[in-house]
Backbone bond lengths (Angstrom), bond angles and torsions (degrees), N, CA, C in turn:
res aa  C-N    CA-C-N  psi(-1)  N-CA   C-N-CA  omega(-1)  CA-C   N-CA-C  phi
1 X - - - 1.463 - - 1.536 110.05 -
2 X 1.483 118.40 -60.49 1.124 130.96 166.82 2.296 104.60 -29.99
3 X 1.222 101.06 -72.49 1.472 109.18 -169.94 1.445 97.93 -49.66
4 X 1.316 127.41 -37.65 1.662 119.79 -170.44 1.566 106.16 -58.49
5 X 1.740 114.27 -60.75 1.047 116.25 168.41 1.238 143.08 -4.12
6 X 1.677 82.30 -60.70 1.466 108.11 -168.20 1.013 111.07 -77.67
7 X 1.667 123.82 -24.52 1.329 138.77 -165.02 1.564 106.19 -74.98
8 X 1.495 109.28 -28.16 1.547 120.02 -155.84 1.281 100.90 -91.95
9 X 1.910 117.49 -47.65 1.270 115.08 161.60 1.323 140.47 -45.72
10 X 1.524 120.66 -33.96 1.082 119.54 152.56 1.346 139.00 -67.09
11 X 1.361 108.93 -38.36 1.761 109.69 138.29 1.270 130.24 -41.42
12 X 0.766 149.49 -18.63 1.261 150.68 -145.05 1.406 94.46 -138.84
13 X 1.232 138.81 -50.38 1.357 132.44 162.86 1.676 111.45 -53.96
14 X 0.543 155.78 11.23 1.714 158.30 -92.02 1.756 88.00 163.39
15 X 1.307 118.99 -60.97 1.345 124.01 -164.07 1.345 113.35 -96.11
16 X 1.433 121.72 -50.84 1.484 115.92 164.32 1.431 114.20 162.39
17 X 1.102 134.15 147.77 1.381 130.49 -136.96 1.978 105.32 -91.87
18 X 1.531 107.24 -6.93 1.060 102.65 -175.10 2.068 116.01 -95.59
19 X 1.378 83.91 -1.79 1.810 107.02 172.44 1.894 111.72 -82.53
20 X 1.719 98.97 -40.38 1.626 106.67 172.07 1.661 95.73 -75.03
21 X 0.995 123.70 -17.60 1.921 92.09 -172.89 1.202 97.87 -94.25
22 X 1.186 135.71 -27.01 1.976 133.18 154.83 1.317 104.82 -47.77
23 X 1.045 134.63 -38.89 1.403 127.31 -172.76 1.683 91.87 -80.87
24 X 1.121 135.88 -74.15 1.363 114.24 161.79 1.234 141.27 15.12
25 X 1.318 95.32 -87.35 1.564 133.95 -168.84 1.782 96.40 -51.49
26 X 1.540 105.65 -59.64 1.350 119.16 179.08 1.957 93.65 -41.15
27 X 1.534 104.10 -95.46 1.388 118.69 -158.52 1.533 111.08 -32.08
28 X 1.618 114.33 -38.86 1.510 117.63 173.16 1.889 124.04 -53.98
29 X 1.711 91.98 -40.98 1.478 116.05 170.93 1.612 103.90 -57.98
30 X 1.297 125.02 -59.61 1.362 123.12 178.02 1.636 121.52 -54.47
31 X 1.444 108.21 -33.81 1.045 101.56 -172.94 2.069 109.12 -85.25
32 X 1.256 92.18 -15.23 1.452 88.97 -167.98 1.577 91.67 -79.48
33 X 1.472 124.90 -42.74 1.636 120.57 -177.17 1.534 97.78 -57.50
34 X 0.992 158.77 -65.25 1.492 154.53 168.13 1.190 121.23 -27.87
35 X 1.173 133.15 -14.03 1.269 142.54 -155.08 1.584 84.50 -106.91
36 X 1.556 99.11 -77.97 1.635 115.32 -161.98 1.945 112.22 -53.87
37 X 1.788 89.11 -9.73 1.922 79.17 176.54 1.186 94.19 -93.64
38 X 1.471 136.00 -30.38 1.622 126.18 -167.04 1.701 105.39 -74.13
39 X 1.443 103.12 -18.93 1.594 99.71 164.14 1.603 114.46 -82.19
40 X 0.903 115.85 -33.96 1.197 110.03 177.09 1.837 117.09 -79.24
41 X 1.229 109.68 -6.63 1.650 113.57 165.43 1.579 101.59 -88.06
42 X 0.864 120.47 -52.32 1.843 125.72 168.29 1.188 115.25 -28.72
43 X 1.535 112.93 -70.64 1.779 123.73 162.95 1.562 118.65 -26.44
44 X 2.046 108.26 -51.93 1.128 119.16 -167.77 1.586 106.82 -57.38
45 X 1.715 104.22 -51.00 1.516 105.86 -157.49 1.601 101.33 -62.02
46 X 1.637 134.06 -41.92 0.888 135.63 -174.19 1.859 124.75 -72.20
């Protein structure tokens, strides 16, 4: 997973910097939806 990343970033640096902040934007988006369900399983158990 890590190596794909990396693979894309360098693409994308390669391609243009406004394609890496979508790639960003995305991975930040994922991480924030992951977050907000493990809070919301937290909520559940309690």
């Amino acid at each position: 997973m890590l190596k794909f990343i990396r693979m894309v970033s360098i693409k994308k640096l390669v391609t243009g910097t406004k394609e890496l902040n979508d790639v960003r934007t995305l991975l930040f988006r994922c991480h924030f939806h992951i977050n907000s369900e493990e809070l919301n399983l937290l909520r559940k158990r309690h």
